[in-house]
SEGU-48146 format. One line per 8 residues: number of its first residue (from 0); their letters; for each residue y, z, x of N, C-alpha, C. Coordinates in steps of 0.001 Angstrom, whole numbers. Last residue first. Layout:
NUM = A = Y Z X Y Z X Y Z X | ...
This chain:
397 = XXXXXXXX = 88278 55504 93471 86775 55803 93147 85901 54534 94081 | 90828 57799 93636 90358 56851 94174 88905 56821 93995 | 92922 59656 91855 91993 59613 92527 91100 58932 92629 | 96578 59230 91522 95228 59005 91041 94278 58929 91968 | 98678 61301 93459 98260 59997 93485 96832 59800 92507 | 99712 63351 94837 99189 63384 92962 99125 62058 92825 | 99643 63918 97175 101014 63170 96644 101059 63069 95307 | 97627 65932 97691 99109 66187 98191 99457 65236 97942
389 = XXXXXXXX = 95401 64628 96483 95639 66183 95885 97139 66579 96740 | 95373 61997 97120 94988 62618 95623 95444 63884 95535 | 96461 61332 99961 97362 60844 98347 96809 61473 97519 | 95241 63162 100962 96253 63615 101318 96838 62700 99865 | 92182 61720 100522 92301 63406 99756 93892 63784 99753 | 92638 59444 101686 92724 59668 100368 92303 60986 99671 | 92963 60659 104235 93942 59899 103476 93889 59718 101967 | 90360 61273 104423 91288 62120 104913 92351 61713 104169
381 = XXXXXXXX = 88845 58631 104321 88981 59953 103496 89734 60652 103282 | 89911 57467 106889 90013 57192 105723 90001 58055 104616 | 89271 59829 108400 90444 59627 108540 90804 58546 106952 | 85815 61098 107945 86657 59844 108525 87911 59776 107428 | 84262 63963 108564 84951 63240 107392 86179 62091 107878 | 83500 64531 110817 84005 65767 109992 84756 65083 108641 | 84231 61912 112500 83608 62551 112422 84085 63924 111482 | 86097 59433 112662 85451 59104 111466 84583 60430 111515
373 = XXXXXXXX = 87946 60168 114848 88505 59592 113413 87706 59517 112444 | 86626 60503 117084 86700 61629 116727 87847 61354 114963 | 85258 58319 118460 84604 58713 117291 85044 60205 116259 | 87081 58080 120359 86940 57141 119006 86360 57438 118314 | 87231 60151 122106 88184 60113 121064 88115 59060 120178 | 84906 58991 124089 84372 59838 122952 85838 60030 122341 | 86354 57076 125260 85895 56978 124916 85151 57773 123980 | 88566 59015 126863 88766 57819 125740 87771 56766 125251
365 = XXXXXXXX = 87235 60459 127873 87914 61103 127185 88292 59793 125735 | 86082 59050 130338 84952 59851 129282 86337 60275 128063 | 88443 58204 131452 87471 57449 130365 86595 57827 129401 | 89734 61141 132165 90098 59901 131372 89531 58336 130768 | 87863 62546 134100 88250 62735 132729 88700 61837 132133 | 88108 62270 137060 87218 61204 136170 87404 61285 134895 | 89725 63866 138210 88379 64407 137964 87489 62965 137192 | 92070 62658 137854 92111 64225 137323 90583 63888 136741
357 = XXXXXXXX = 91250 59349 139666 92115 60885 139194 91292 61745 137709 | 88236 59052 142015 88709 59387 140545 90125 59876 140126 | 88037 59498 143998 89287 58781 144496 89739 58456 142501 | 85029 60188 144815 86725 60895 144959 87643 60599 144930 | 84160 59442 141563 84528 59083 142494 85256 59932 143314 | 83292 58924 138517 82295 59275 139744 82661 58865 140902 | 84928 57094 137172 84437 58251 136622 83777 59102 137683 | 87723 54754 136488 86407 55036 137346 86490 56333 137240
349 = XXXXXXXX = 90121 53708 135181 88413 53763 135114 87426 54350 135663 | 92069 54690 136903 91913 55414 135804 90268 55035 134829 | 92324 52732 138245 91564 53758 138744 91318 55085 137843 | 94119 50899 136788 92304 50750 137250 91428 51701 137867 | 95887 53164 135133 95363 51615 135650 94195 51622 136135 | 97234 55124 134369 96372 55636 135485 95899 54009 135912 | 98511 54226 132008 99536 54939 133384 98441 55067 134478 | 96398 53807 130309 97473 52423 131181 98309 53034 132013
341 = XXXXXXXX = 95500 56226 130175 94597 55380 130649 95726 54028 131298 | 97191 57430 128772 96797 58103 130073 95882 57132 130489 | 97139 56618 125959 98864 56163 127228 97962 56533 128753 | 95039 56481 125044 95441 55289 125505 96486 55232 126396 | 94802 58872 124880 93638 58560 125691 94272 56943 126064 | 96473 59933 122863 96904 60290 124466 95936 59430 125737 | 96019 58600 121187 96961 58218 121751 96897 58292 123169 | 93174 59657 120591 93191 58403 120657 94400 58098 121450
333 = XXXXXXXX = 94689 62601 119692 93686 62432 120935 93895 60918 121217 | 96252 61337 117225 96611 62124 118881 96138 61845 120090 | 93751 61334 115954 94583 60026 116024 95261 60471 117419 | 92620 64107 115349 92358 63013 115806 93007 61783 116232 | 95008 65195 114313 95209 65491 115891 93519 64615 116264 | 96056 63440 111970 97038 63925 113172 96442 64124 114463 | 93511 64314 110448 94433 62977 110505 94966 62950 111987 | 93739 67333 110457 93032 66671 110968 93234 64497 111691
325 = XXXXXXXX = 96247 67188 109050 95954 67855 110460 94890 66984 111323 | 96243 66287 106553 96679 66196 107713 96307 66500 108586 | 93753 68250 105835 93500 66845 105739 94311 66303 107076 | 94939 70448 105380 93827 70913 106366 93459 69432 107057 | 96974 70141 103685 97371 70442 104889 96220 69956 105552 | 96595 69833 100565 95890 68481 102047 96610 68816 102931 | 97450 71859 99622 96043 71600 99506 95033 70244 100491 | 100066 74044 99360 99596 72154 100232 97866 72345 100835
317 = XXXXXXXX = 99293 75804 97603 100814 74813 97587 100611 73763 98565 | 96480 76659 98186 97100 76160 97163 98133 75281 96415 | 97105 78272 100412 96664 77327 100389 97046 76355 99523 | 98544 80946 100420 98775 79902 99669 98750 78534 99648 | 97766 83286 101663 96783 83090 100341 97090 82512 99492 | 98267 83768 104067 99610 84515 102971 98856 83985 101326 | 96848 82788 105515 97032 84347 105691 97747 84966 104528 | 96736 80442 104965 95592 80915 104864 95705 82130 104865
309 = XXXXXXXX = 99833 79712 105672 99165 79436 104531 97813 80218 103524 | 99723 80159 108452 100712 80973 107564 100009 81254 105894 | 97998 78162 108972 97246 79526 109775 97794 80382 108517 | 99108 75478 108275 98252 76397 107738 97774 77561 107808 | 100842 75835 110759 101317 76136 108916 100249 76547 108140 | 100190 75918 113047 100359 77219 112231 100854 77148 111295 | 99575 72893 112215 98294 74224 112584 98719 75333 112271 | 101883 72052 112313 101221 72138 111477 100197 72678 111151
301 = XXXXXXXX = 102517 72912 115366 103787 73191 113598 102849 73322 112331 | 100964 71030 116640 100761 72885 116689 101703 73567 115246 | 102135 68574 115377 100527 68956 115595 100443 70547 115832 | 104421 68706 117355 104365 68749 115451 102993 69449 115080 | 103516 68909 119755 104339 70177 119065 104221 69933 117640 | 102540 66413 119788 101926 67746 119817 102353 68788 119900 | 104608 64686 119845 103390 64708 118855 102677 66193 118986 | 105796 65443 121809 106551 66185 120643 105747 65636 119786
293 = XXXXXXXX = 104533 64635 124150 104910 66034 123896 104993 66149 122743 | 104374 61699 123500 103099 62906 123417 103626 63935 123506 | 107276 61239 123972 106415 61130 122933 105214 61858 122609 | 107162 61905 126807 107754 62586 125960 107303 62384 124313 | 105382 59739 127622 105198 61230 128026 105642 62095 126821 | 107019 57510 127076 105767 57934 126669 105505 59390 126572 | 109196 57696 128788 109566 57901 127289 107827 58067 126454 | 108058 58180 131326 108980 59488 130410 108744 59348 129058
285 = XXXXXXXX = 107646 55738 131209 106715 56262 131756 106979 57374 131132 | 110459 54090 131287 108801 53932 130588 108065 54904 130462 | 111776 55070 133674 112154 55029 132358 110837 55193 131381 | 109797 56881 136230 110163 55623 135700 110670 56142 134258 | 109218 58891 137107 110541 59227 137146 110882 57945 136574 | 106638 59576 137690 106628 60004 136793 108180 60025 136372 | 106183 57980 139557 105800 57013 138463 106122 57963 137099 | 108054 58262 142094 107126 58586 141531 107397 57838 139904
277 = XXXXXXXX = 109670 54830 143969 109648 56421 143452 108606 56640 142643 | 108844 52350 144687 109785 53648 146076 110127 55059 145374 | 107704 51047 143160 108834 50814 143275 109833 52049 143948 | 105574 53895 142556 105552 52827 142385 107045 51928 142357 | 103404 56936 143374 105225 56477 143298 104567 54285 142915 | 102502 60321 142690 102146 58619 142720 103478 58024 142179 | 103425 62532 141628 102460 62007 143188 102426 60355 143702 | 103754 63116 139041 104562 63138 140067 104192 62947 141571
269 = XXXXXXXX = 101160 62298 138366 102111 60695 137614 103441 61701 138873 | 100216 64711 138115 99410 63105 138517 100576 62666 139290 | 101694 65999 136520 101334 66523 137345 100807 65523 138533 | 100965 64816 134310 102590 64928 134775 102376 65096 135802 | 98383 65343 133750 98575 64189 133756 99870 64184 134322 | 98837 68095 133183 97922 67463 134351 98443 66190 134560 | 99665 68072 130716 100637 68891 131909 99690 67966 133275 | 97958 66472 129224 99600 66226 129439 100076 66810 130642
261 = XXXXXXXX = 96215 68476 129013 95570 67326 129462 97091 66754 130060 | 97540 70543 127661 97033 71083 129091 96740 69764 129713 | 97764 69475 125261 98773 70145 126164 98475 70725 127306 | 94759 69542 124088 96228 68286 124644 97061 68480 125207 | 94441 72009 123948 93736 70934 124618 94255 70078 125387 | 96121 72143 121784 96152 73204 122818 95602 72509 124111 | 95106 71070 119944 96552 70803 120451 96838 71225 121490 | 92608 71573 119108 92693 70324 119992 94354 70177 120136
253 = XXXXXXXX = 93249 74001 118422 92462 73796 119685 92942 72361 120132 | 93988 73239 115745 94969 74302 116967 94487 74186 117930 | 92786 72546 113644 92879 72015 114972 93590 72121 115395 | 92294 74756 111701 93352 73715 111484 93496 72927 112636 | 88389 75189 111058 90206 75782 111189 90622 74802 111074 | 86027 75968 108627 86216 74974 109246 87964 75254 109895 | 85857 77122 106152 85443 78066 107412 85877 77100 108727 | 85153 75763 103818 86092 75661 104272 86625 76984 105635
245 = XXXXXXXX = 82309 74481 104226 83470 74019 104426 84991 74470 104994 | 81257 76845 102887 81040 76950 104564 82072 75595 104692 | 81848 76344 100416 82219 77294 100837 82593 77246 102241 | 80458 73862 100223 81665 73881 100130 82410 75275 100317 | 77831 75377 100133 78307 74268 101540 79459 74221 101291 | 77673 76424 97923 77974 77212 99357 78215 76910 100186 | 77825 74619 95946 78326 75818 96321 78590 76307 97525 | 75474 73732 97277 76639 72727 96972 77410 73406 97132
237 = XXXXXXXX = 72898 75498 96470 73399 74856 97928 74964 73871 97991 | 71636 76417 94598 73056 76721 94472 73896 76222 95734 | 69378 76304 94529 70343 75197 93447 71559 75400 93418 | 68234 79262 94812 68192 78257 94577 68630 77092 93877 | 71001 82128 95908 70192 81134 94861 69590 80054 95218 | 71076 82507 99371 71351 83058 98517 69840 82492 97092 | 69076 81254 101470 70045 81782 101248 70314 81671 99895 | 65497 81000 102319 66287 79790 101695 67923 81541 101820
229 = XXXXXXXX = 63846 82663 104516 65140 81686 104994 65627 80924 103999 | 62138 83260 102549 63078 84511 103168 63911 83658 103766 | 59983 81260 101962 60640 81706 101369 62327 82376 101491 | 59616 79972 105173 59444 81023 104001 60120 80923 103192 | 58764 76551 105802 59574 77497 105789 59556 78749 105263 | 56883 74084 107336 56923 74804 106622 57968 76353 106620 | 57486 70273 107498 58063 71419 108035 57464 73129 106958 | 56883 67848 106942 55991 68940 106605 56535 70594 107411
221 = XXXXXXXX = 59330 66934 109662 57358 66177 108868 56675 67620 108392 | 62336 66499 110174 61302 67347 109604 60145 66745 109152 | 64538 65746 113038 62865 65170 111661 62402 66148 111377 | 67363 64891 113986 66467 66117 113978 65712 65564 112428 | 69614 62912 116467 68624 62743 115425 67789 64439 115153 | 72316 64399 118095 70512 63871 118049 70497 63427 116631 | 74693 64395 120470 74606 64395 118840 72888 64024 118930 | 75409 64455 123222 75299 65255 122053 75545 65489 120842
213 = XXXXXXXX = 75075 62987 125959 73975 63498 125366 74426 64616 124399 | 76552 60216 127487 76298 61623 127298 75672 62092 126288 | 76969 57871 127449 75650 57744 128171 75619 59838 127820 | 79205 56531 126513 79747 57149 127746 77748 57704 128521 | 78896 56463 123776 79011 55049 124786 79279 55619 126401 | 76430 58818 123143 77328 58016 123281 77274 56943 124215 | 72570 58981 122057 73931 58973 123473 74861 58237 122924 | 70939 60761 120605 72067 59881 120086 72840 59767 121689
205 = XXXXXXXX = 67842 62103 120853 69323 62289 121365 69882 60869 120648 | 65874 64168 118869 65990 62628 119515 67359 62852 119550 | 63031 66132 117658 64734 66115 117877 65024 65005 119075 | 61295 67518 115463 61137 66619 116407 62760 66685 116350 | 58896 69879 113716 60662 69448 114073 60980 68292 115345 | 56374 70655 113500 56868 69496 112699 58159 68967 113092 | 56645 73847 113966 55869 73087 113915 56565 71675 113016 | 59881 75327 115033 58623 75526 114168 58108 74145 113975
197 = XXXXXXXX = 62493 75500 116068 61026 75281 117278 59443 75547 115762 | 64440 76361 114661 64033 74358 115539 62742 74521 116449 | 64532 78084 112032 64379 78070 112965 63593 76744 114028 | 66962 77607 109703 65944 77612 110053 65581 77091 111791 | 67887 78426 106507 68296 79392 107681 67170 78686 108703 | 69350 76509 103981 67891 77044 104554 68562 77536 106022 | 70394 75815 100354 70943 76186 102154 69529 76770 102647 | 69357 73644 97983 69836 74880 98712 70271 74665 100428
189 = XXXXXXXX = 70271 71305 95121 70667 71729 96441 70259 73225 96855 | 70792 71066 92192 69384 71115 93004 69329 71108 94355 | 73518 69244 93049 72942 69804 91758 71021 69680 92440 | 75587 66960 93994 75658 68035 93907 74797 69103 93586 | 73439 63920 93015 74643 64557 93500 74463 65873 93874 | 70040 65368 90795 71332 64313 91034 72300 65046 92068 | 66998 66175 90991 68694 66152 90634 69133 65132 91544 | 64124 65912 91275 64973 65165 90108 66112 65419 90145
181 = XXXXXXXX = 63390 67641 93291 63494 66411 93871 63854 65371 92878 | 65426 70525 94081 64671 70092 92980 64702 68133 92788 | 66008 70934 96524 64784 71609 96528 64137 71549 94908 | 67155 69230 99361 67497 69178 97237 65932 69731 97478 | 68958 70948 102139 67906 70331 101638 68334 70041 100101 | 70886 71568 104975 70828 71571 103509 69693 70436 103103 | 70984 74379 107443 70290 72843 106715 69947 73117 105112 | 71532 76075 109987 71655 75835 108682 71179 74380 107942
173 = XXXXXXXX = 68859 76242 112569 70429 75250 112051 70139 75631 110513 | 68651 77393 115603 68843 77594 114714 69431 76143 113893 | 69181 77008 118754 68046 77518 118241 67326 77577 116921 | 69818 73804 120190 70113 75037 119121 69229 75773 119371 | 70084 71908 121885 70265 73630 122841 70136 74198 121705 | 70191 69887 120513 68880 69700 121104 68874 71371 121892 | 72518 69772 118974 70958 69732 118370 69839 70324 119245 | 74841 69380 119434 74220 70507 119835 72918 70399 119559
165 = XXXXXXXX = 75012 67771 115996 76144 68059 117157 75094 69487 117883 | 73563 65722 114653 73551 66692 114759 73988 67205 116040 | 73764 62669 113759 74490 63603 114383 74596 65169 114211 | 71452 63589 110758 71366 63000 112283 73185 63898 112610 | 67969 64761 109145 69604 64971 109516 69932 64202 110493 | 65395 63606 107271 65611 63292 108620 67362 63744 108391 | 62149 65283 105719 63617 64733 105848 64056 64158 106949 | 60785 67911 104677 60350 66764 104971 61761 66013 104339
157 = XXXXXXXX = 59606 71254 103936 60422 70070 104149 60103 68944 104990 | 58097 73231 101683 57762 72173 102603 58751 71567 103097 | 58747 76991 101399 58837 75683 101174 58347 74675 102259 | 56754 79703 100456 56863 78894 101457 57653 78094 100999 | 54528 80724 98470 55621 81733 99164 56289 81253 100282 | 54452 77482 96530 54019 79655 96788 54784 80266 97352 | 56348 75798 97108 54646 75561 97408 54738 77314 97413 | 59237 73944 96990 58298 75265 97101 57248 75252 96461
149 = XXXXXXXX = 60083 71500 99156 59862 71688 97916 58899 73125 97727 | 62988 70095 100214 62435 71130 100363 61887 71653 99316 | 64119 67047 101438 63477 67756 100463 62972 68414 101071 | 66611 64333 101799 65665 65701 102770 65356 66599 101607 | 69004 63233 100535 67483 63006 100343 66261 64246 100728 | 72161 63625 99720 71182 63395 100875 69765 63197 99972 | 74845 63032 97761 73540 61692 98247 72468 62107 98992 | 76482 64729 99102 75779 64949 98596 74763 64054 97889
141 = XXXXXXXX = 78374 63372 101268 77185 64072 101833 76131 64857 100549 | 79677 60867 101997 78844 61252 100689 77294 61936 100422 | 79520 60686 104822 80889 61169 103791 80424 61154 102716 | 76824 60811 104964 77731 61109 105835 79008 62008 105125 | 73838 59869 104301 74561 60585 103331 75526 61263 104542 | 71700 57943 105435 72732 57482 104108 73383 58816 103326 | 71005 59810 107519 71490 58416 107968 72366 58076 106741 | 72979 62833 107159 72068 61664 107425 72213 60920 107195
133 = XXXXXXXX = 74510 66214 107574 74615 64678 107727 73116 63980 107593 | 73661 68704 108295 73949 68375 106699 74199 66443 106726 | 73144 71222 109773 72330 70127 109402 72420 69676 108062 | 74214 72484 112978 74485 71605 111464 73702 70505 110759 | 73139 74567 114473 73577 73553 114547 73999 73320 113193 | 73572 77760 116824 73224 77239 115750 73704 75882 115944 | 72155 79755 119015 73436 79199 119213 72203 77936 118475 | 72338 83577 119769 71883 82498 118885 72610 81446 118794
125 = XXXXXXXX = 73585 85677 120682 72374 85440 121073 72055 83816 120877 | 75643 86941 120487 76138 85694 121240 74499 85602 121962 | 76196 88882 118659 76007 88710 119955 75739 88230 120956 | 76247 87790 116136 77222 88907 116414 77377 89099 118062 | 74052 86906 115896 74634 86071 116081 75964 86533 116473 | 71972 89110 115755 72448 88401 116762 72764 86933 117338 | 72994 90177 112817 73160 90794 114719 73534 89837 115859 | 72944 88043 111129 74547 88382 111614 74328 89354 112946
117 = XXXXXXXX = 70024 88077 110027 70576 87607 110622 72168 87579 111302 | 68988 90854 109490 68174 90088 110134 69119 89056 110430 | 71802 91739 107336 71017 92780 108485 69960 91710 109332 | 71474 89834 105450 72687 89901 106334 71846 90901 107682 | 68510 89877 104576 69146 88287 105523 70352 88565 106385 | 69018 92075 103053 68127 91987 104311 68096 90487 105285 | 70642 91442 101132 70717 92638 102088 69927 92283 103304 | 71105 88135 100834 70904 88852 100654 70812 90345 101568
109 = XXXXXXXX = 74159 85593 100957 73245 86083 101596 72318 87583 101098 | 77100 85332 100144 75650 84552 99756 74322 85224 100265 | 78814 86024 102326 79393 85915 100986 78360 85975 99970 | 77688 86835 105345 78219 87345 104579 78674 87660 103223 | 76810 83599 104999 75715 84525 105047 76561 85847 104438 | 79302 82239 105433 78304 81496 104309 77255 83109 104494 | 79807 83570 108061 80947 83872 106720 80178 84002 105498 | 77498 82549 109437 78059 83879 109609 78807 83819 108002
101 = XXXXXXXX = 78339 79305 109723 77507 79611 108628 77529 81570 108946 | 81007 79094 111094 80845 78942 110209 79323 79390 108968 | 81486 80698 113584 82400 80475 112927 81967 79614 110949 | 79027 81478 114565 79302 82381 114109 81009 82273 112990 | 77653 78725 114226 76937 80238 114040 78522 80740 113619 | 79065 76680 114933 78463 76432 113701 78214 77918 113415 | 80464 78054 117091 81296 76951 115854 80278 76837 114567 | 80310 79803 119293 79300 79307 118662 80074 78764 117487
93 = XXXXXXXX = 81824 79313 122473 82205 79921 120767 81207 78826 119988 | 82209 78510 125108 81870 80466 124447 81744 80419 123328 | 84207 77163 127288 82917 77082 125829 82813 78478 125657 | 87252 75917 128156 86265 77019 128270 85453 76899 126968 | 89879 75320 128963 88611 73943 129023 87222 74752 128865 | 92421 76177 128189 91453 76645 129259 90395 75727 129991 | 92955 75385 125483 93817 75174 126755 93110 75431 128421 | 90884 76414 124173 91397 75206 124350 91533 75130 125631
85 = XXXXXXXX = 91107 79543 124619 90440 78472 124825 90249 77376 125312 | 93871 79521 122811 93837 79432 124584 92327 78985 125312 | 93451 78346 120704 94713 77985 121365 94095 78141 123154 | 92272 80347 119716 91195 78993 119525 92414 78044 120737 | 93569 82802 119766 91983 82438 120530 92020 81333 120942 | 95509 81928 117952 95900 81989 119181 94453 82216 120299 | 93840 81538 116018 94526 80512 115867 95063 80797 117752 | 93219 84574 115592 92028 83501 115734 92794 82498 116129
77 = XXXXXXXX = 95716 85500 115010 95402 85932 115949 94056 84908 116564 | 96441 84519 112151 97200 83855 113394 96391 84599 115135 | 94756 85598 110727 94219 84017 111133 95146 83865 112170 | 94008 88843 111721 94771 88131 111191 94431 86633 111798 | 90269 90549 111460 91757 89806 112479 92589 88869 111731 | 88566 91578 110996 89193 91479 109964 90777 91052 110646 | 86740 93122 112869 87915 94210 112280 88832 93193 111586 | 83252 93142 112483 84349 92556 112662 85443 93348 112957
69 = XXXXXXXX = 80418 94684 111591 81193 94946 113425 82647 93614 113331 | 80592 94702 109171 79633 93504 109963 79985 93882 111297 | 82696 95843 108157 81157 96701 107947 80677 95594 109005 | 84690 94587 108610 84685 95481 109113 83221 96400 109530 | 84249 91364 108195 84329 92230 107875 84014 93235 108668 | 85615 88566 111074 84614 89180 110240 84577 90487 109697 | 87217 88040 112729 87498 87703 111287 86514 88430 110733 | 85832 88321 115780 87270 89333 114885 87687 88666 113541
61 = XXXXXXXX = 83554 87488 116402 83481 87995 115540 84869 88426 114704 | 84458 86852 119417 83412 85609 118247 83568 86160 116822 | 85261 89042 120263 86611 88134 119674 85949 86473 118936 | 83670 91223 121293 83876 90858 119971 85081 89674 119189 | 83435 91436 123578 84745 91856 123310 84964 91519 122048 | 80859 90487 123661 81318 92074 124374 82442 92473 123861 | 81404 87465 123277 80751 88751 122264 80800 90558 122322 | 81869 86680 125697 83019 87083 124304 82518 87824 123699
53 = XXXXXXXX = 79465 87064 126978 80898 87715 127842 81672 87913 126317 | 77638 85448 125374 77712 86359 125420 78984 87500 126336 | 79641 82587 125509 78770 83715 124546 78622 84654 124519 | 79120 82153 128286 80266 82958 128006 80468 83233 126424 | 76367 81893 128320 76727 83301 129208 78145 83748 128876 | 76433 79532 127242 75618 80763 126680 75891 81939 127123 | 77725 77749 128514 78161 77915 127290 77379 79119 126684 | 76062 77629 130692 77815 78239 131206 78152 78712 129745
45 = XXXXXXXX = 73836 76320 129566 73720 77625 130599 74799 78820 130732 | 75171 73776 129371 74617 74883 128044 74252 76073 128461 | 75304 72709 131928 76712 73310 131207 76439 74276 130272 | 72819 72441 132627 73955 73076 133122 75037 74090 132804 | 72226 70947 130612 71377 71967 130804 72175 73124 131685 | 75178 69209 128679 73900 69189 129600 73160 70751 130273 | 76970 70076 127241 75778 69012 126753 74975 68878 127627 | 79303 70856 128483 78029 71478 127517 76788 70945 127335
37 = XXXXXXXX = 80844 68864 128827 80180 69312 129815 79203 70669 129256 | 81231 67219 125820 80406 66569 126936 80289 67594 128209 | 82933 69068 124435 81346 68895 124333 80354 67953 125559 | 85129 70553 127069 84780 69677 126105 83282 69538 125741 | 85604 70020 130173 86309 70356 129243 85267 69573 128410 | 83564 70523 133418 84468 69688 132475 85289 70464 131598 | 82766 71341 136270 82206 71661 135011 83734 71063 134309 | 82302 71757 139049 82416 70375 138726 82561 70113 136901
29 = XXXXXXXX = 80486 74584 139464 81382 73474 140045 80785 72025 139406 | 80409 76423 136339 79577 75658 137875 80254 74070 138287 | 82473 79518 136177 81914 77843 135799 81812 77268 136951 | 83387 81627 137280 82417 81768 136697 81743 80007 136074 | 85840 81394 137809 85037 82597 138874 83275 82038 138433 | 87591 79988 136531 87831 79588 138393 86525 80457 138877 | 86728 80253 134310 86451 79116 134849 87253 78991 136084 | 87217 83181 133821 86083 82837 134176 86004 81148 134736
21 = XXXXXXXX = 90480 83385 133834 89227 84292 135331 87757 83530 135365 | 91037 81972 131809 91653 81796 133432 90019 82037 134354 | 89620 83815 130248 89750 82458 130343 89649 81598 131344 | 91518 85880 130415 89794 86523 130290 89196 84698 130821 | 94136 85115 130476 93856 85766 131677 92122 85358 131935 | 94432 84513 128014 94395 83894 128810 94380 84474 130117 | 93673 86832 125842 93008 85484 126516 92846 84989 127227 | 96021 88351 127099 94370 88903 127166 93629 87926 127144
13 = XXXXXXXX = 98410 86908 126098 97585 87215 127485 96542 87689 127438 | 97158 87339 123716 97321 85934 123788 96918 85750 125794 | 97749 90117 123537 96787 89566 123074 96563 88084 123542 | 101200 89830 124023 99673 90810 124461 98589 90245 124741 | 102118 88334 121722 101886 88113 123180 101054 88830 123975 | 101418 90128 119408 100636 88992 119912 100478 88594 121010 | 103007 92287 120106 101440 92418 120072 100457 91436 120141 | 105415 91629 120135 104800 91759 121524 103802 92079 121157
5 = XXXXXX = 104773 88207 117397 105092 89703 117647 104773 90401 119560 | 105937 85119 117973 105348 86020 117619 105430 86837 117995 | 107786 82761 115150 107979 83574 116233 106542 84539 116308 | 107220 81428 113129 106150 81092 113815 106400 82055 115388 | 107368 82019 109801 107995 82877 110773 106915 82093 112164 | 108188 81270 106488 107233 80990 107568 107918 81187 108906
């Protein structure tokens, strides 16, 4: 495992970061954030659609994708260095559910005329999808759901309720898993549905965080009617494929990347502001924190491109709870960093809507949505017990 990279990467990496750079000094509307919370509003979803489409020009939404699909089949370390600078940037553009994850699920599953009707224009940063697999009693035991889709002739009915549905309310689209045989069990009588949020019956209700921001909803189906032509692949074969589209999911290279830009700022702060006749960033204390978050998040990037190595060299296989760690890791991270940057900033580190805010007000909104980032995509508990069952061979926990 080689984490040096080639002058072709560096290249490339600049090409990001330049394309990046340029648009959020040229092109994002003053005052515009980092993160799902400055998306989330009409504003921001505006900024997140236009640089949609800007990436899509350059096809770098698409560079994993097969060759025939307009991809070219990009090495994971090259996506890994995208998702890196991005990050680091504070920049939206990247449809996560569309094109990073259900795209692949359509490619693998999908019939001739579903791939051709749907992968254009998602290929082009038309379409900006959601997720619809959570509800109220089926989270981490996401195959428990309930939501039924039952076929009636050349149609199905649905009728259900998904919630945190991340983006919900700007989608256009959401994959959604339904049981389209209303006697199975678990796993079993499941499909995938392609479907479009403005058809008759769909109602969609916001979830505000504790911060009052707007993005996760509630989404209702009452009698929803669907064609036929949007279920994907087989019927009953939805388990399958969700665990497919699972694992389309990356190694949170972003949120390291993220973090390391939040850090540099924060240094950046902390050398301005003096306390006992010198800057606060020269106290003993104050370093040894700092430094701590650095080298959490160098491990955290170590382990991102381990898997990247892993996924490229097609040996997942030998650490099967990498993906687990990680996750573990750079949720918990976030939480850290939100706590050291909040007692170095002190009381003014509360306040959100001010000029006298530091670095913009970011640091409450930050530490407050990093709590939910332990139990979302599968809570940290879990996480742990997939890392003892399948990376320590620990008996599997019931």
């Amino acid at each position: 495992m080689d984490f040096k990279l080639t002058e072709e990467q560096k290249a490339l990496k600049k090409e990001f970061d330049d394309f990046f750079k340029y648009h959020m000094e040229h092109s994002a509307p003053e005052g515009f954030g980092t993160g799902l919370e400055s998306t989330s509003t009409a504003e921001g979803n505006q900024f997140h659609r236009f640089m949609m489409k800007e990436i899509a020009k350059k096809k770098w939404n698409i560079m994993a994708w097969p060759k025939e699909f307009g991809g070219r089949e990009a090495p994971i370390i090259e996506q890994v260095l995208f998702a890196e600078s991005q990050a680091y940037h504070g920049a939206p553009g990247i449809d996560g559910f569309g094109a990073k994850m259900f795209a692949p699920t359509i490619i693998l599953y999908a019939t001739e005329e579903q791939k051709k009707r749907i992968l254009p224009p998602i290929a082009n940063g038309e379409l900006q999808y959601s997720q619809g697999w959570s509800e109220p009693n089926a989270g981490s035991d996401l195959a428990s759901l309930t939501t039924q889709a039952i076929l009636e002739g050349d149609h199905y009915v649905i009728n259900g309720q998904k919630t945190w549905t991340t983006g919900g309310h700007h989608a256009d689209y959401m994959f959604l898993l339904a049981r389209t045989d209303p006697e199975s069990k678990r796993g079993k009588g499941l499909s995938v549905f392609n479907i479009n949020l403005t058809l008759p019956g769909i109602t969609r209700r916001p979830i505000l965080y504790m911060n009052r921001s707007h993005i996760v909803n509630d989404v209702f189906f009452d009698n929803v009617i669907v064609p036929v032509e949007e279920r994907i692949g087989e019927e009953g074969e939805g388990w399958k494929y969700t665990r497919s589209t699972m694992n389309f999911e990356r190694s949170s290279a972003g949120t390291y990347a993220g973090l390391k830009r939040k850090v540099e700022e924060l240094i950046q702060y902390l050398k301005g502001k003096e306390r006992d006749g010198k800057p606060l960033a020269e106290h003993a204390s104050v370093r040894k924190k700092l430094a701590d978050l650095y080298m959490d998040i160098e491990v955290g990037r170590a382990l991102a491109y381990k898997i990247a190595w892993l996924q490229e060299a097609g040996k997942m296989q030998y650490s099967p709870a990498a993906a687990s760690e990680s996750k573990v890791f750079s949720s918990e991270l976030r939480q850290r960093f939100s706590q050291v940057g909040s007692e170095m900033l002190g009381l003014f580190g509360m306040v959100e809507e001010s000029p006298w805010a530091p670095l913009n007000g970011s640091m409450p909104e930050g530490y407050q949505t990093s709590i939910g980032s332990t139990i979302c995509a599968g809570s940290n508990e879990i996480q742990r017990n997939i890392i003892a069952w399948v990376g320590c061979g620990l008996p599997r926990f019931n």
